[in-house]
N, C-alpha and C positions, 0 to 999 in steps of 0.2 A: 520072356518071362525070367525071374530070376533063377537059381540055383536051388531054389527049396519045390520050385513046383509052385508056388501059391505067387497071386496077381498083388502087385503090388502098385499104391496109387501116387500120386504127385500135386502139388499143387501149382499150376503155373502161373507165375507173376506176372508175365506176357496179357496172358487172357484172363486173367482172372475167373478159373474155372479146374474143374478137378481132370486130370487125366493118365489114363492107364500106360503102361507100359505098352500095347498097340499104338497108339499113338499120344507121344508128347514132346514135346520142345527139348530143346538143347537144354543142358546141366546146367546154365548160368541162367536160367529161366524159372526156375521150380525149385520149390522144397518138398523135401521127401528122401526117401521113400517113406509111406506110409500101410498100413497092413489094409485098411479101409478106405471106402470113398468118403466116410463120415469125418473120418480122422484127418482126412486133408482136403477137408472143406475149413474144419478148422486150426489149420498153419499157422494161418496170420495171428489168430488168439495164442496160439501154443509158443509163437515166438516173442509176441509181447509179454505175457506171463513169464517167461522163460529168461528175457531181457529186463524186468521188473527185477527178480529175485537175484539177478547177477548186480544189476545196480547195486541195490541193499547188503549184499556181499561185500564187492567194493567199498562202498561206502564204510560198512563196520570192522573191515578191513584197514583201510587206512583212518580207523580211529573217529570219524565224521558220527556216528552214532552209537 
């Protein structure tokens, strides 16, 4: 468990499937940590979103938009 007391969850890219701190993959496997099992069911959205808006950064960044 972490340092605060409270479960925190993971998304593993391995299996495609959400898992707790009891049991889950190796660090190079999963994104996380997350507060909820809801919240790292959706990872994959949160890093496309997340990788959208860096693009567009970029981009108007170096002047493209």
């Amino acid at each position: 468990m972490s340092s605060s007391g409270a479960e925190r969850y993971y998304w593993c890219l391995s299996h495609q499937r959400v898992e707790s701190e009891a049991d889950m993959c190796a660090g190079r496997d999963r994104l996380g940590p997350y507060d909820s099992a809801s919240e790292a069911e959706q990872a994959l959205t949160t890093v496309q979103k997340r990788n959208e808006a860096w693009d567009a950064e970029d981009e108007r960044w170096e002047g493209k938009h």
